[in-house]
Structures are given as structure tokens and as C-alpha cells.
C-alpha positions in Angstrom: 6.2 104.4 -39.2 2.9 105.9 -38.3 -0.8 105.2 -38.4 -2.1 102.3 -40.0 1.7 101.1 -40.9 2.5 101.1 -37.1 -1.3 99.7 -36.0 -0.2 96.9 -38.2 3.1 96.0 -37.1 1.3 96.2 -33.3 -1.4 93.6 -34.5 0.8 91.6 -36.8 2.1 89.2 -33.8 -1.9 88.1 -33.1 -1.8 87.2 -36.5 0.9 85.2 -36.9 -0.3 83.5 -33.8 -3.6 82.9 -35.1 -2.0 81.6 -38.6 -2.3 77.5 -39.3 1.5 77.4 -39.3 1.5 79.2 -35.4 -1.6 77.2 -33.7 -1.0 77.2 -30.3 -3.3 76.5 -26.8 -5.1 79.6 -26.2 -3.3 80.5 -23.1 -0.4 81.2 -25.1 -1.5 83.2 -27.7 -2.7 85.2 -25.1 0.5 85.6 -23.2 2.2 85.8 -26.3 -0.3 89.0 -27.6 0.3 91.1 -23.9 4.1 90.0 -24.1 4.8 91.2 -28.2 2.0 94.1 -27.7 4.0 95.6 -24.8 7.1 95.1 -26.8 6.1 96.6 -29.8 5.0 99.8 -28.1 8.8 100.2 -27.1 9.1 100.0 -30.6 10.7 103.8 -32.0 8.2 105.8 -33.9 10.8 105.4 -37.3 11.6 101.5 -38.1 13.6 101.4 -41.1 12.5 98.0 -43.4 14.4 95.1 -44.2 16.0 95.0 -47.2 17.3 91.8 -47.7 17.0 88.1 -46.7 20.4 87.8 -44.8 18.9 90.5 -42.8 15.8 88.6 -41.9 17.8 85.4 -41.4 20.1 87.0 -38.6 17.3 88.0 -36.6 16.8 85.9 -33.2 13.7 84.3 -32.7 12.4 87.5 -30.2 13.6 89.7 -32.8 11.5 88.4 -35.2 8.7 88.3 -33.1 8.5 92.0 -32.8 7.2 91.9 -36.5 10.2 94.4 -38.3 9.1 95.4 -42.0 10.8 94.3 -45.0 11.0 95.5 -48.8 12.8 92.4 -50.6 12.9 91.7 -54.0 13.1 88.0 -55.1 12.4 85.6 -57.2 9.5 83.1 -57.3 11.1 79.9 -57.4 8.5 77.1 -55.3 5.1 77.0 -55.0 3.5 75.8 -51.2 0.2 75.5 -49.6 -0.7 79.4 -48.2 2.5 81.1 -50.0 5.5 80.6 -51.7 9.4 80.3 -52.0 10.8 83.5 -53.2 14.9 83.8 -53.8 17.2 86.8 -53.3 20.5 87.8 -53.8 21.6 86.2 -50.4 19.3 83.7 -50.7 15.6 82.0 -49.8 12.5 82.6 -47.4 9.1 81.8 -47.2 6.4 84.0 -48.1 3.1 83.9 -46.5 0.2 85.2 -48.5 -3.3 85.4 -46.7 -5.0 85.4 -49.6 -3.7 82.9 -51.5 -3.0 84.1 -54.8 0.2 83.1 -55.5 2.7 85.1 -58.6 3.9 82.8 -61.5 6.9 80.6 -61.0 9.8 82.9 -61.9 8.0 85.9 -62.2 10.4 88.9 -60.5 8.2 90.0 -57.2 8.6 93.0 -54.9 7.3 92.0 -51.5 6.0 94.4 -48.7 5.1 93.0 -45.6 6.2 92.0 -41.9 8.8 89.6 -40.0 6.9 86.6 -38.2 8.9 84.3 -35.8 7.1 81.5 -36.9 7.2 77.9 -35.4 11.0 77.0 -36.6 12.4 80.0 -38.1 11.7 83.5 -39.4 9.1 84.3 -42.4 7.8 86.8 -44.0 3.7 87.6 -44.1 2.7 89.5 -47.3 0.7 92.6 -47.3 1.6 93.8 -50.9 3.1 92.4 -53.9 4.4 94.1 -57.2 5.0 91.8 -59.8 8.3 93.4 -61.8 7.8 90.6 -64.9 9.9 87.3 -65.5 13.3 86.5 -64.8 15.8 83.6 -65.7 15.4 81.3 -62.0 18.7 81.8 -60.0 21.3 78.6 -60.7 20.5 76.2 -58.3 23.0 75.1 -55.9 24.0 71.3 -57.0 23.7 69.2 -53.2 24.2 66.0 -52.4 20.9 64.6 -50.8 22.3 63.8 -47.5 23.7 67.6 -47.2 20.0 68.8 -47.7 19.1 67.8 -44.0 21.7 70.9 -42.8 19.2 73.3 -43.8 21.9 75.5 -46.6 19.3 74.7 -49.2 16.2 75.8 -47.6 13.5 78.0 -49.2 16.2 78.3 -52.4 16.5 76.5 -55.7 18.6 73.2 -55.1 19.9 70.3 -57.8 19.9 66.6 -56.4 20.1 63.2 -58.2 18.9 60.1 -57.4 16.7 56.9 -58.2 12.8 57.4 -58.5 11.5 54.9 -56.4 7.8 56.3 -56.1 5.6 58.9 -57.6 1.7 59.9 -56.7 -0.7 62.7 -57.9 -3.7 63.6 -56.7 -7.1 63.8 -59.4 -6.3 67.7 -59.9 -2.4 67.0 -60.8 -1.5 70.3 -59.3 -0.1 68.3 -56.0 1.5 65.3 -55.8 4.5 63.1 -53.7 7.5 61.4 -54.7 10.7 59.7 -53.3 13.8 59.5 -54.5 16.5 57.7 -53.2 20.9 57.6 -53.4 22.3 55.5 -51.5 21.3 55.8 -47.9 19.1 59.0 -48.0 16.1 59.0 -48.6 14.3 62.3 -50.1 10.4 63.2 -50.2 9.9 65.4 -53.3 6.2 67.6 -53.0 5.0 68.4 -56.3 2.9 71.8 -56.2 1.7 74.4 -59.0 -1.2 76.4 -58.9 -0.9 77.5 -62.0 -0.3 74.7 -64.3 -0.5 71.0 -64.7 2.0 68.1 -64.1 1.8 65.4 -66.3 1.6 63.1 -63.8 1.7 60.2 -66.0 5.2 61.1 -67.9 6.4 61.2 -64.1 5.0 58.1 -62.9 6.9 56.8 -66.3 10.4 57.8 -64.9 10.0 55.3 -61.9 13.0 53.6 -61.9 14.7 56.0 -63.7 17.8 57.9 -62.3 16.5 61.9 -62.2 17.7 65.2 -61.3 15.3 67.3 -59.6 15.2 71.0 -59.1 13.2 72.0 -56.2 13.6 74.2 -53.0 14.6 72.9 -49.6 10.9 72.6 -47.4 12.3 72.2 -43.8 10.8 69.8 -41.2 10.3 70.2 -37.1 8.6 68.9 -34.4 6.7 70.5 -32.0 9.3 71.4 -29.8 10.4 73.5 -32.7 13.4 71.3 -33.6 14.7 70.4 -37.1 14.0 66.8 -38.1 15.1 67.1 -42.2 13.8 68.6 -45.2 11.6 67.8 -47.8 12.3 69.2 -51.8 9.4 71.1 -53.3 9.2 71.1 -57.0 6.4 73.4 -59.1 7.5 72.8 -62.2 7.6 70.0 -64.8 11.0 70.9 -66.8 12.9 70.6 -63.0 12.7 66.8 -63.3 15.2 65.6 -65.7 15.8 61.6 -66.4 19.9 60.6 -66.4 19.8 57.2 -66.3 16.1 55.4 -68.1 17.6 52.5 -65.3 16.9 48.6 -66.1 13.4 48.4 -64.5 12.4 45.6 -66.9 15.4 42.8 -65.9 14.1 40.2 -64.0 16.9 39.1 -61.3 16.1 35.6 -59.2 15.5 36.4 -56.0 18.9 34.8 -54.7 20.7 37.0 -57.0 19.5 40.5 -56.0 22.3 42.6 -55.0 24.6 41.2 -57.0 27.1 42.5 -59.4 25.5 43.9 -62.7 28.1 45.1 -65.2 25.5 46.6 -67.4 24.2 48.8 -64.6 25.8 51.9 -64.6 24.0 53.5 -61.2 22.0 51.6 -59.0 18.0 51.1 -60.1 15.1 49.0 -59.3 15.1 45.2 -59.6 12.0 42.8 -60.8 11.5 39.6 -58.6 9.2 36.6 -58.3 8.1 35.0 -55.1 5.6 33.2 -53.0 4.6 34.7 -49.8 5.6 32.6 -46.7 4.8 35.1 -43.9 2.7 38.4 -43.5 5.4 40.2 -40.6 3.2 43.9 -41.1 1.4 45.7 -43.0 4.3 47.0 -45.7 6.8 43.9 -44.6 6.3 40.2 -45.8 8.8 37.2 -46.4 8.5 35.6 -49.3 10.7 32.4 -51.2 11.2 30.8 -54.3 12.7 27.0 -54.7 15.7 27.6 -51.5 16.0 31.2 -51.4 14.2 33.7 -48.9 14.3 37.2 -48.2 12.3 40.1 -46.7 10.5 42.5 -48.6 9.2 46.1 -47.8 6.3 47.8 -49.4 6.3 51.1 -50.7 2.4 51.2 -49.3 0.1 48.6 -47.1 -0.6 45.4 -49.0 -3.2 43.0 -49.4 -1.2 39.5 -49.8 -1.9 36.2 -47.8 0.1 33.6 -47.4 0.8 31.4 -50.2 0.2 34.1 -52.8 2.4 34.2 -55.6 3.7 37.6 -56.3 5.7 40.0 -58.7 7.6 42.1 -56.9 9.3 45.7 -58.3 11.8 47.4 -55.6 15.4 48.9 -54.6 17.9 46.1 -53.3 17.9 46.6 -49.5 20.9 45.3 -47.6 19.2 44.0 -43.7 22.5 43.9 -42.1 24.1 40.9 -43.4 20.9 39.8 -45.6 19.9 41.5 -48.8 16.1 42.0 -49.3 13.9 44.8 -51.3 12.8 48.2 -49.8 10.5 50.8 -51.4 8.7 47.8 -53.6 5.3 47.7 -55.7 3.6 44.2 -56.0 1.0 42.5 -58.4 0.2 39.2 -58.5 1.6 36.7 -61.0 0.8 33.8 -62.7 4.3 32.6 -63.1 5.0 29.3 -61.3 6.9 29.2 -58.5 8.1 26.3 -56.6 8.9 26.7 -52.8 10.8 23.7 -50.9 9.0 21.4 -48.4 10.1 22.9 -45.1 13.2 22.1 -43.8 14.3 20.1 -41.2 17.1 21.4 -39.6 18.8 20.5 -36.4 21.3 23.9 -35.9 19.0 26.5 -35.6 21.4 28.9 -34.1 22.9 29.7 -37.5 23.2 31.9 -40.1 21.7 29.3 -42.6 18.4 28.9 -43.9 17.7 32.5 -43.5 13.8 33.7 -44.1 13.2 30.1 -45.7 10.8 27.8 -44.4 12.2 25.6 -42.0 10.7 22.9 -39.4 12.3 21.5 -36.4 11.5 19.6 -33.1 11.5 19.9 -29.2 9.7 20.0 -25.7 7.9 22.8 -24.4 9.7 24.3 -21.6 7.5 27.9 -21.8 5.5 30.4 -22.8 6.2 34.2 -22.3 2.9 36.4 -24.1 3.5 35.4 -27.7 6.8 33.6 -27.2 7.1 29.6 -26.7 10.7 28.7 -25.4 11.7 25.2 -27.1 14.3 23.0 -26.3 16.1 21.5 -29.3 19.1 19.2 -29.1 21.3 22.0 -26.9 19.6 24.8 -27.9 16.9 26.9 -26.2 15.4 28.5 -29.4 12.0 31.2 -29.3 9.0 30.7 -31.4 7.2 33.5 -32.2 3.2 32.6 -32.3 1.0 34.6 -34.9 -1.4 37.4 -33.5 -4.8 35.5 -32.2 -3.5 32.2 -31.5 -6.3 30.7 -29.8 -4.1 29.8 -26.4 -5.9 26.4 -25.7 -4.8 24.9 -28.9 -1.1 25.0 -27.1 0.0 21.6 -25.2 1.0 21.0 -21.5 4.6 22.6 -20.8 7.3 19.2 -21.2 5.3 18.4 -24.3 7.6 17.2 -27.3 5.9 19.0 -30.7 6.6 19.9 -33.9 6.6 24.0 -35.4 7.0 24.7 -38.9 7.7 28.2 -39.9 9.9 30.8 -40.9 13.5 31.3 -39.6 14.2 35.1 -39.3 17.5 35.8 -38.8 19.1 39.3 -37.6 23.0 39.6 -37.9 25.1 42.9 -38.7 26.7 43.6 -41.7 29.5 40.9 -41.0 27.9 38.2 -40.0 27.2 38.5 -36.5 24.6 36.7 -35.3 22.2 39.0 -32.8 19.1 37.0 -32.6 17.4 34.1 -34.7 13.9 33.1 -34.2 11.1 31.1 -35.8 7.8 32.7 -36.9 4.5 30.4 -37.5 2.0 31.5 -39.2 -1.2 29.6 -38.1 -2.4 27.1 -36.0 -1.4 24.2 -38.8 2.0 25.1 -37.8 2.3 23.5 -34.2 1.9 19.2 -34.3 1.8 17.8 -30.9 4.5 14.7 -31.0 3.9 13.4 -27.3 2.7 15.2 -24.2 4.3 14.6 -20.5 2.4 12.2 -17.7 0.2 15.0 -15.7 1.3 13.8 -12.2 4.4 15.4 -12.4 6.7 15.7 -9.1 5.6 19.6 -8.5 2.0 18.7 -9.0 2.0 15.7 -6.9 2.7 17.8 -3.8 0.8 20.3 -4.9 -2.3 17.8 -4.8 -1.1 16.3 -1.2 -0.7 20.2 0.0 -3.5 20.8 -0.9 -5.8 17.8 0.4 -3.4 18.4 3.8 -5.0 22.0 4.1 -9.2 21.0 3.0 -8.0 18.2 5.9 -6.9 20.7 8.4 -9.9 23.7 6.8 -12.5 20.5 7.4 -11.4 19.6 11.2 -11.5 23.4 12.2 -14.6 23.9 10.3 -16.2 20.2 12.3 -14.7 21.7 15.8 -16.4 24.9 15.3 -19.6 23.7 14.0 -20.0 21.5 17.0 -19.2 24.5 18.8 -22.1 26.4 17.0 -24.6 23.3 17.3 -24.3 22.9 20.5 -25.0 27.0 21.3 -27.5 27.0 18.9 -29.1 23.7 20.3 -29.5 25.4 23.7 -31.1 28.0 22.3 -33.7 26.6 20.2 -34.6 24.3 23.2 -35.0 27.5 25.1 -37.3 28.8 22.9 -39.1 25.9 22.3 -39.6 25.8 25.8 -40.8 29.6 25.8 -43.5 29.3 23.1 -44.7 25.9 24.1 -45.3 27.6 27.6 -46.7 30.4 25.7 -48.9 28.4 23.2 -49.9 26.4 26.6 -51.6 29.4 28.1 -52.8 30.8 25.3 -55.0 27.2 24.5 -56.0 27.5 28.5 -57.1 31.0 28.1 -59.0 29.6 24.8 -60.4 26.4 26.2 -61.6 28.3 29.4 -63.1 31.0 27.6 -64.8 28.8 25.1 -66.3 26.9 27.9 -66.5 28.4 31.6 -67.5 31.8 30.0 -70.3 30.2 27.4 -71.2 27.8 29.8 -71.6 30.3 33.0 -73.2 32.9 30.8 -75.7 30.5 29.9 -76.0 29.5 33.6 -76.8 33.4 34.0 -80.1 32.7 31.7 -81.2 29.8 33.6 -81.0 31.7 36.9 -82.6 34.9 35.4 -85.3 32.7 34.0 -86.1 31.1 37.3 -86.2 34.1 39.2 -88.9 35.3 36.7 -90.9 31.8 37.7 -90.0 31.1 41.1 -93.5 32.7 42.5 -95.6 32.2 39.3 -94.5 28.2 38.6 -92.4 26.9 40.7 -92.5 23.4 38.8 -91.1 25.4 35.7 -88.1 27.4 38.3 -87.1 23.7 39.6 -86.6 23.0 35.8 -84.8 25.7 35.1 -82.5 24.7 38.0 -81.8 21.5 37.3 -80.5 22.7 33.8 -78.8 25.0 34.9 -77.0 22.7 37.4 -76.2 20.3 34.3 -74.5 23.3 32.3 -72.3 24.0 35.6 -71.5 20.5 35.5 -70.7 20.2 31.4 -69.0 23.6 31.4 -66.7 21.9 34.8 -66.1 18.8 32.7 -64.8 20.7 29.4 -62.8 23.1 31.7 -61.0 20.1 33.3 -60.5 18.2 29.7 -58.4 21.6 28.4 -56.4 21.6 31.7 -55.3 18.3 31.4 -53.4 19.3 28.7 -54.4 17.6 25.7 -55.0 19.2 22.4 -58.5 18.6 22.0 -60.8 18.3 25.0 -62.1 14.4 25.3 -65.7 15.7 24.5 -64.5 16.6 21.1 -63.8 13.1 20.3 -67.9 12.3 20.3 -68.8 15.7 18.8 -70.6 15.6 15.1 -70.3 19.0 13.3 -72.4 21.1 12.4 -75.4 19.0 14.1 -73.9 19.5 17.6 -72.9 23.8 17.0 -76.9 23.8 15.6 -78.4 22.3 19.0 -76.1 24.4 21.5 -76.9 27.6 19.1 -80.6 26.6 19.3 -80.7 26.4 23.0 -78.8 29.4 23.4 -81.1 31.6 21.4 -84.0 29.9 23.3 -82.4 31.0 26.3 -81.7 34.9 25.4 -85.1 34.9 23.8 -83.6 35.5 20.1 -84.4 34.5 17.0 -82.6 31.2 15.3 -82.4 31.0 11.4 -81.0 27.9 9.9 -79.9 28.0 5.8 -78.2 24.5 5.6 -77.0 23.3 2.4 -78.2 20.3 0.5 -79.0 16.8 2.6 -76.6 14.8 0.4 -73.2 17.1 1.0 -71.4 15.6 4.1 -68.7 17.5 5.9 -65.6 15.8 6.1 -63.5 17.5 8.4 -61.2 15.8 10.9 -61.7 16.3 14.7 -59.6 19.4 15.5 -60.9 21.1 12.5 -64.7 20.1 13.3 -63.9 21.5 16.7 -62.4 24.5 16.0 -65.1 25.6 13.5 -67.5 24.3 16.1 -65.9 26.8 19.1 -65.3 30.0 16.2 -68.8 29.7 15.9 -70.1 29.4 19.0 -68.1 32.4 20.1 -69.8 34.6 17.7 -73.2 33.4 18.6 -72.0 34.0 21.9 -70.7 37.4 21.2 -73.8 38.7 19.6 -76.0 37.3 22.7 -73.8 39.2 25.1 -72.7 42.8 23.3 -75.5 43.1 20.0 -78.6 43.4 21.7 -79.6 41.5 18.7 -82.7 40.0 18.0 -82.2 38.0 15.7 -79.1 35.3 14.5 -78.9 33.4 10.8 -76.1 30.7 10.2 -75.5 29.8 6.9 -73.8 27.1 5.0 -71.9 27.1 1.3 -70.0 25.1 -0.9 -68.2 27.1 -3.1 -65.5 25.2 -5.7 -62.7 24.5 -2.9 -63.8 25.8 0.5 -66.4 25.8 2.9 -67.7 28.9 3.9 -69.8 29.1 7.6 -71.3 32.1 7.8 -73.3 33.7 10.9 -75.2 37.0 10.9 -77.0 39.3 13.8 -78.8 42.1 13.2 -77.3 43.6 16.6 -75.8 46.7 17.9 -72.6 46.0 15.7 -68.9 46.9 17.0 -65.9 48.6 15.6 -63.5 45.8 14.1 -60.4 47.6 13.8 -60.8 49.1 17.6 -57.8 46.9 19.4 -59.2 44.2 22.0 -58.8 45.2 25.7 -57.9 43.1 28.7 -60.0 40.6 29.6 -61.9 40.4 26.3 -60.6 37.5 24.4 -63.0 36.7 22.5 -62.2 38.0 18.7 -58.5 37.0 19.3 -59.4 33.2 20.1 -61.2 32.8 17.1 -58.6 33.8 15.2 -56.3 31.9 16.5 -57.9 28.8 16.2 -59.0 30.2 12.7 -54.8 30.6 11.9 -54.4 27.0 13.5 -56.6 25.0 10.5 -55.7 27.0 7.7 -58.5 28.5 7.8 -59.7 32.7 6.6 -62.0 34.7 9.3 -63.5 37.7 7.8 -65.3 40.0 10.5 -67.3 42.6 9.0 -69.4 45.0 11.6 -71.6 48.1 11.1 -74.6 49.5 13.1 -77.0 47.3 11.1 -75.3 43.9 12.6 -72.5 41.7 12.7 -71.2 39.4 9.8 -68.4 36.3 10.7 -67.8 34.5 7.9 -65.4 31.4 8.2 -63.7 30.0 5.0 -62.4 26.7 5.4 -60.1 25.1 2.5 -61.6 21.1 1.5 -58.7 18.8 2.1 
């Protein structure tokens, strides 16, 4: 084999890895490309081809792996999806054609191509195939369905028998599904053609019906690459042939299904009537008519509630000791049908009664997820509750109530019983009959544990909470100690500035003044000297009022705001030889402020008059008085030197800093505003 033949066995292995049938994670496809790649270059330069199927069969999975070419000559017997079933003399494989086009069913084919390992077992991928005309199909090999599953039949023509339970095509009616069924086995039959039609409705019509169908064996694996059965592929319509047309149309009563039927030569489908008593799936319901229950399985996912009334078609189904329908269509019915009041039955550990209605009463001794645990007579016996139950809705455990449901009974084929339980349906299923007295033994002690430990919690939470009072008690005396010593200087170091430091500066302007007239008139000096004697003595009076302690020097008691602040202010100005301007407000607005506020507005603005006397060089000083809505605003201007606000104050200058503490102490807003044109402090007081 050279050139392109041998370049294509080399590559063949990264196709068959790449092929739907072969998808693996991409690490493997790469290890398995080096691996086969490094193989197939071992490979000699002559490979003779594989002639026929046995020989492809034999081959281990490595040896087919390395991709060996065949020549076989079969015949077309199955149509699948991507290829087809072709049989030889020695019997069956699958073809793989990549692009699809498949030969006629029966049509003699001569296939060139290569060995793939595939995913279960060997195949063959097509690179040319010579059609060599039609051919009588090879006699298929006659198997029971059960002997299908050893894998004899697959990829060749096979003959089974059994009842057509279900058929389905799809809209083109090239591909469809059936099953088929003889006694235990159940077979899937895929219908595929590309060439021609089924007539899926003369198919549908043998439902029922006992049929032999011709088909090839389709095997089945997992993805470990294990065998799990077989499925039958039939392509053509003439390889479905009806034995037996079956009774389809016999109604049985549902307590007679499985019984003796002399006129049924092979078993078939029964008909049934029967109202629906529990939903237990999606394809599994109970259902009952007058006494009689039994479980039914649908052949697909149904639509029924509970208390629908049903027609039921579908194989008699033995449930270990309990006979029931498998593989059944439904519709619903008009027919009436009477189901029994629920039963009240007292041994509920018994075969009888079986998927019927049934009610019975106990106490509540439990609740495991959707399991209750009642006690009834002797007998501990579990309800199953329906998905959603709205857990509230259930009474206290040691409650006495009532379930109605279904009894669902599992027992082998001779009458063992393995397990009985009662399945409701809804929450109209559960009456409460009587509920237990809540102060039961074991919550009694639990309520005196528990009031012994909030005791015990309470007197180690008093005894340390003492313990923390009493710390913190210290400590808050301690520091109420600290800042009342600390608020106690600071109104000292207030009071005497406000006072001695006015009252001596004005002193200063007396004694200046009489030095200027001691020679020139000494009547005016002697004046001046007696007032300046009776500021020493006013400013020694207020200065022993704020060190007697008291919050508000005596003085303040007589003062009258603003009249007072207006007189000193006057007499100051007079003094330092500045100019006093007065805007008052109207005669009628009176200022009713209590006496610490009156006083503290009353120092504030003294200080700044005081200020701009001392550090301005101003010449002139305007107060001014406003309402405004909900405040007083006092505001004083100088058209002085002006200072820098934000500079911080030094030692010994407490001027700025005592009027805004006392401006913090009333609730009051100081607002300094300084340039080089003057000095603005306005005072806004809120109106109480």
C-alpha cells in the first residue's frame, strides 16, 4: 500500500476519533492520534485487505484501531442514521458512510474502505462503494427476543415475534419507534428508510396485534464501552407481518384482568375502565372501580388528576403478587363508574384491600421527611404524605387523627408481604380527631430547666452588673470631678477677663487722660481720678462675685440688656476717643431673654468692643440690632486694623475663645468675619 492509500490508513484513526460515534475529551483524541500514528508507521509497506466479516470481527480492539483495509461484499439489509447494515456470508457489520448516501435496501454492494475500533466493537468506514444490483435478503435467523441481548444477531437480518404494544412516527414517516413485547422482554424496534415511506398509519393499526418483525440487531453500550442490550432496526414495510389481529376491542373489568381467556390464543392487550384514586408519577397512577384497585403504567407521561374517569388500553402486568397494566394508552371516558366510600379497616398489615381506598385511625407518634408513623390498634403503620404538604397543617405528635387514602401493598409473587403503606393525596385526607394536653411530662421540665437557667443567667448577669456599675460609677464621678474643675477655671479665666481686663484697661484711659490734664486743669485730672477709682472698685466687685463661685456674678441679677451693654460701650468709646454708632430696632420690640443669656450676650459684646479698642486702631464702632423670623442677630462693626481669624489664639489672649464659649453655652452662633477694612462679630441668638 502506497501513497494516498497508505496516507489514508495513517489519518484514518483521527477520523474515526473525530466521528459522532467516537467523541471523546480532547486530550484523548490527542493521545490516541500520537499513539495509532506511531503505530501505523510500523505498519509494512504491503497490507493485504480484509476480505470478509469474520475477519473483521476477530480483530482485537488495538487491532482494529490500526485501521486494516477491507474489500467485502454484502448485502444491504438495515438502514441507520450515518450508514448502514450490510450482510456477508459470515455475517453482519456496520458501515459508516461520510457522506450519507445510503444504497437501496437489498441492493448487492462492494465496499472499499478501512477498520475503525469504534466505541463497542469493530466497523467499517466507507471510502468506495460499487453497487453490483439487487439480491434476494439473506434468510433471517428466527431468535427468540430474550436471545437478542447476546449480541449473535447483531448488524444481520433477525425474525422475532411478539405483541405490539406501541408504535410512533415522526411527520416525515421515514423514522419512527416501536415496542414489542413476549413475555418478559421487552424489544425497541427503530423504524428507518431513506428511501421510501412507512405507512405509519397501517403500523399504528397493528397495535395490539401479535407481529413478526424482520430487522437487524442495533447493539447498545454505555460509556464505559459495555453492552447493555440491543435494539431491532427495521427499513422496510413488508418485514412487519401480523400473526395474531389480538382482541384489542374486549373490554375485561378491572378485577378480572389476568385472568383466564379461552378465546385468546397468545397474549394481547386488554381494555379497562377506572377512576383515578392516586397520581404515584408521571407514567404510574392507581385507579378503582366499585371494590377493585390496581396500578397502572403509562406507555408515555399523562395528564390525569385525581378523580378522573378513564379508559384505559394496556398489557396485563403481574406486580409481584398483584396484577395491574404496563405499556397502557388512556382517554377519558364518559362511562360511569362507581368507586366505594373509603374503607374502614382495622388490619392494615394485610394483603387485603390492595390499591383501594381505604381509611383508618390512630395517634401521631412521628414524622420522618414525608413519612408520619401512626399507631393503630397494635400496629405501627407509615403514611406517606403527597409532595408539598404544607407542614403546619399537621397536628402535635400524640394527636389521635383520621387519614384517608390509598393502601399500596408490595408482596412477591407468593404472597409475601414486604411492605404496606398508605398514600394521601391532599390535605382533605388528614382529620384531626383529638390533640394531646401541651404540658406534657418532657415539656414540663423542659419549661422548669429552662426558667432554672434565665434564673441562674439573670443572678450572674445582676452580680456582674453591679460589678460594672459600681466601676463605672467611680469613673464617671471622676470625671465629673475633672471637668467641673475644668469648666471652674475656665469661667474664672472668663469672668476675670471680662472684668479685671475691661475694667483695668479702662482704668488705663482715665489715668492717661489725667496725665494729659494734670498741669492744664487740674479740677478736670481730680475727675478723672475719682472715676477711675470707681472702675477699680466695680471691676474688684465683679472679680469677687465670679470667685465666689456662682454662675452668674450678683451684678447680673440688676443688669437690663441691651440698655446697660449701650452705656458701658458709650463710655468706653468716649474714653478711647472713638466714634459710637447706635442702629437699634423698633421702640415697641422688647428683648426677652433670661438673665444668663442677657449676660452672656452683654460680655460677648463688650469683648469685641473691647477688642477693637485695644488691637484695631479703629476709629470708629457701629452696633446693630435685628429681628429676623426666629433669632436675634447683635451685630458690632469697626472699621480697624482687622486680624486674621483662622490664626490660632496664643497664650495669654483669651479673648476670641471666651466669647465662644459663652456663645456655645446659650445656644447661640458667633460668626467673626476680619479683613484689613475692619472687624465684623455678628451674634445670632435663637428666640425661646
Amino acid at each position: 500500500m502506497k501513497g494516498p492509500a497508505f496516507c489514508a490508513s495513517l489519518t484514518r484513526p483521527i477520523r474515526d476519533t473525530l466521528s459522532p460515534l467516537n467523541w471523546k475529551p480532547t486530550a484523548t483524541v490527542l493521545a490516541s492520534f500520537f499513539l495509532t500514528t506511531a503505530n501505523a508507521a510500523e505498519l509494512p509497506v504491503s497490507v493485504e485487505r480484509l476480505r470478509t466479516v469474520d475477519e473483521v470481527r476477530l480483530l482485537t480492539y488495538a487491532e482494529a484501531r490500526m485501521a486494516p483495509p477491507v474489500l467485502l461484499r454484502v448485502t444491504v439489509v438495515s438502514h441507520l442514521d450515518g450508514g448502514f447494515d450490510g450482510q456477508g456470508v459470515t455475517g453482519g457489520l456496520f458501515f459508516e458512510t461520510l457522506n450519507n448516501e445510503l444504497p437501496p435496501l437489498g441492493e448487492f454492494v462492494e465496499v472499499y474502505g478501512n477498520v475503525t475500533g469504534g466505541f463497542y466493537g469493530p466497523y467499517i468506514v466507507v471510502d468506495e462503494i460499487h453497487q453490483r444490483g439487487q439480491r434476494n435478503l439473506p434468510r433471517p435467523l428466527i431468535f427468540r427476543p430474550d436471545f437478542v441481548q447476546t449480541g449473535i444477531g447483531d448488524n444481520r437480518l433477525i425474525s422475532i415475534e411478539g405483541l405490539m404494544v406501541d408504535v410512533e412516527f415522526d411527520e416525515s414517516n421515514k423514522r419512527g419507534k416501536g415496542l414489542i413485547v413476549n413475555g418478559q422482554t421487552d424489544l425497541t424496534i427503530r423504524f428507518r428508510n431513506e428511501e421510501s415511506d412507512f405507512n405509519a398509519t397501517e403500523i399504528q393499526r397493528m397495535i395490539g396485534a401479535w407481529v413478526r418483525v424482520q430487522g437487524s440487531g442495533a447493539p447498545l453500550f454505555n460509556d464505559a464501552r459495555q453492552r447493555i442490550g440491543s435494539d431491532i432496526v427495521c427499513s422496510s414495510q413488508s418485514f412487519i407481518e401480523v400473526v395474531n389481529e389480538g382482541l384489542t376491542t374486549q373490554y375485561v373489568p378491572l378485577g378480572d384482568i389476568g385472568r383466564w381467556d379461552s378465546r385468546r390464543a397468545t397474549p394481547g392487550l386488554v381494555r379497562t375502565i377506572g377512576k383515578v384514586t392516586l397520581v404515584e408519577g408521571l407514567n404510574q397512577i392507581v385507579i378503582q372501580s366499585g371494590d377493585k384497585g390496581a396500578r397502572v403504567k403509562t406507555m408515555r407521561p399523562h395528564e390525569t388528576k385525581v378523580g378522573d374517569t378513564l379508559e384505559f388500553k394496556g398489557l396485563p402486568d403481574n406486580d409481584g403478587y398483584f396484577v395491574g397494566l404496563r405499556y397502557a394508552s388512556n382517554s377519558l371516558s364518559t362511562a360511569e363508574v362507581s368507586v366505594n366510600e373509603p374503607l374502614k379497616i382495622e388490619d392494615s398489615l394485610s394483603r387485603e384491600n390492595a390499591f383501594q381506598l381505604v381509611s383508618l385511625s390512630g395517634k401521631l407518634i412521628g414524622r420522618e421527611g414525608r413519612i408520619l408513623n401512626l399507631e393503630s390498634g397494635n400496629n405501627l403503620i407509615p403514611v406517606t404524605l403527597p409532595e408539598k404538604f404544607p407542614g403546619e397543617s399537621l397536628p402535635a405528635e400524640g394527636s389521635t387523627i383520621n387519614i384517608t387514602g390509598v393502601k399500596i401493598v408490595d408482596a412477591d409473587e407468593r404472597g409475601e408481604l414486604r411492605s404496606v403503606t398508605i398514600m394521601m393525596r391532599s390535605l382533605e385526607d388528614l382529620a384531626i380527631l383529638a390533640t394531646p394536653s401541651w404540658w406534657t411530662p418532657k415539656r414540663y421540665w423542659t419549661v422548669m430547666l429552662f426558667l432554672a437557667g434565665i434564673t441562674l443567667l439573670v443572678l450572674v448577669w445582676t452580680f456582674a452588673l453591679n460589678r460594672q456599675v459600681s466601676s463605672q460609677t467611680t469613673l464617671i464621678e471622676s470625671q465629673i470631678q475633672s471637668n467641673a474643675a475644668l469648666e471652674e477655671r475656665n469661667r474664672i479665666a472668663r469672668e476675670l477677663h471680662d472684668t479685671l481686663s475691661q475694667g483695668f484697661s479702662g482704668v488705663g484711659y482715665q489715668l492717661a487722660s489725667i496725665d494729659n490734664h494734670l498741669e492744664t486743669d487740674p479740677d478736670k485730672a481730680r475727675s478723672k481720678l475719682a472715676a477711675a477709682r470707681g472702675m477699680v472698685e466695680h471691676s474688684l466687685a465683679e472679680a469677687r462675685d465670679s470667685l465666689t463661685g456662682l454662675r452668674i456674678p450678683l451684678a447680673a441679677e440688676s443688669l437690663k440688656f441691651p440698655d446697660s451693654m449701650l452705656e458701658i460701650m458709650s463710655e468706653r468709646c468716649q474714653e478711647a476717643s472713638i466714634e459710637l454708632e447706635i442702629i437699634p430696632i423698633a421702640e415697641s420690640t422688647l428683648f426677652q431673654l433670661d438673665t444668663e443669656t442677657a449676660y452672656a450676650c452683654h460680655r460677648i459684646l463688650l469683648e469685641a468692643l473691647a477688642n477693637a479698642i485695644r488691637h484695631s486702631d479703629a476709629s470708629k464702632f457701629t452696633v446693630t440690632f435685628r429681628e429676623s423670623g426666629k433669632t436675634w442677630e447683635f451685630t458690632v462693626r469697626d472699621d480697624g486694623d482687622g486680624f486674621d481669624a483662622q490664626t490660632p489664639i496664643g497664650i495669654g489672649h483669651y479673648g476670641l475663645q471666651g466669647m465662644k464659649e459663652r456663645a456655645r453655652q446659650i445656644g447661640a452662633k458667633l460668626n467673626i468675619e476680619s479683613s484689613k477694612d475692619g472687624t465684623s462679630v455678628a451674634l445670632i441668638l435663637p428666640k425661646v
